[in-house]
C-alpha positions, 0 to 999 in steps of 0.5 A: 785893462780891467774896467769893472768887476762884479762884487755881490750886487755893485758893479764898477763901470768906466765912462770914457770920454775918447775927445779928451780922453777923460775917464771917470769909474763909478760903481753901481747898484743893480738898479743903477745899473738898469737905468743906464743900459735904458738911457740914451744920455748921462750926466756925468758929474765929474765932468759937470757934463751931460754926454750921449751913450755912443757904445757900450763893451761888456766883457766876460772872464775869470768870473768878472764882469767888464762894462765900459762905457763910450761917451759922445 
């Protein structure tokens, strides 16, 4: 499955809510993206909810670029 790609300065990135298997893909600025590897928590509007950043995968290959993000 294909999480994200990198598109000039945006980059797309998956928040996955394993308890209820909610999914949610958001697509971010440089900046944007900068904030969340820093924070420890995100509030995530589609959920109305606020989630601890449990783990986060990065992967790498055909010139994309993959960041999924596991929410507690």
């Amino acid at each position: 499955m294909s999480v994200a790609m990198n598109q000039g300065d945006f980059v797309k990135v998956v928040f996955v809510f394993q308890k209820n298997e909610q999914v949610e893909e958001v697509t971010l600025n440089s900046a944007q993206l900068t904030a969340l590897l820093h924070a420890k928590q995100v509030w995530i509007e589609a959920f109305a909810d606020h989630f601890k950043i449990e783990n986060s995968v990065w992967s790498y290959g055909n010139e994309n670029v993959s960041l999924q993000i596991y929410l507690k």
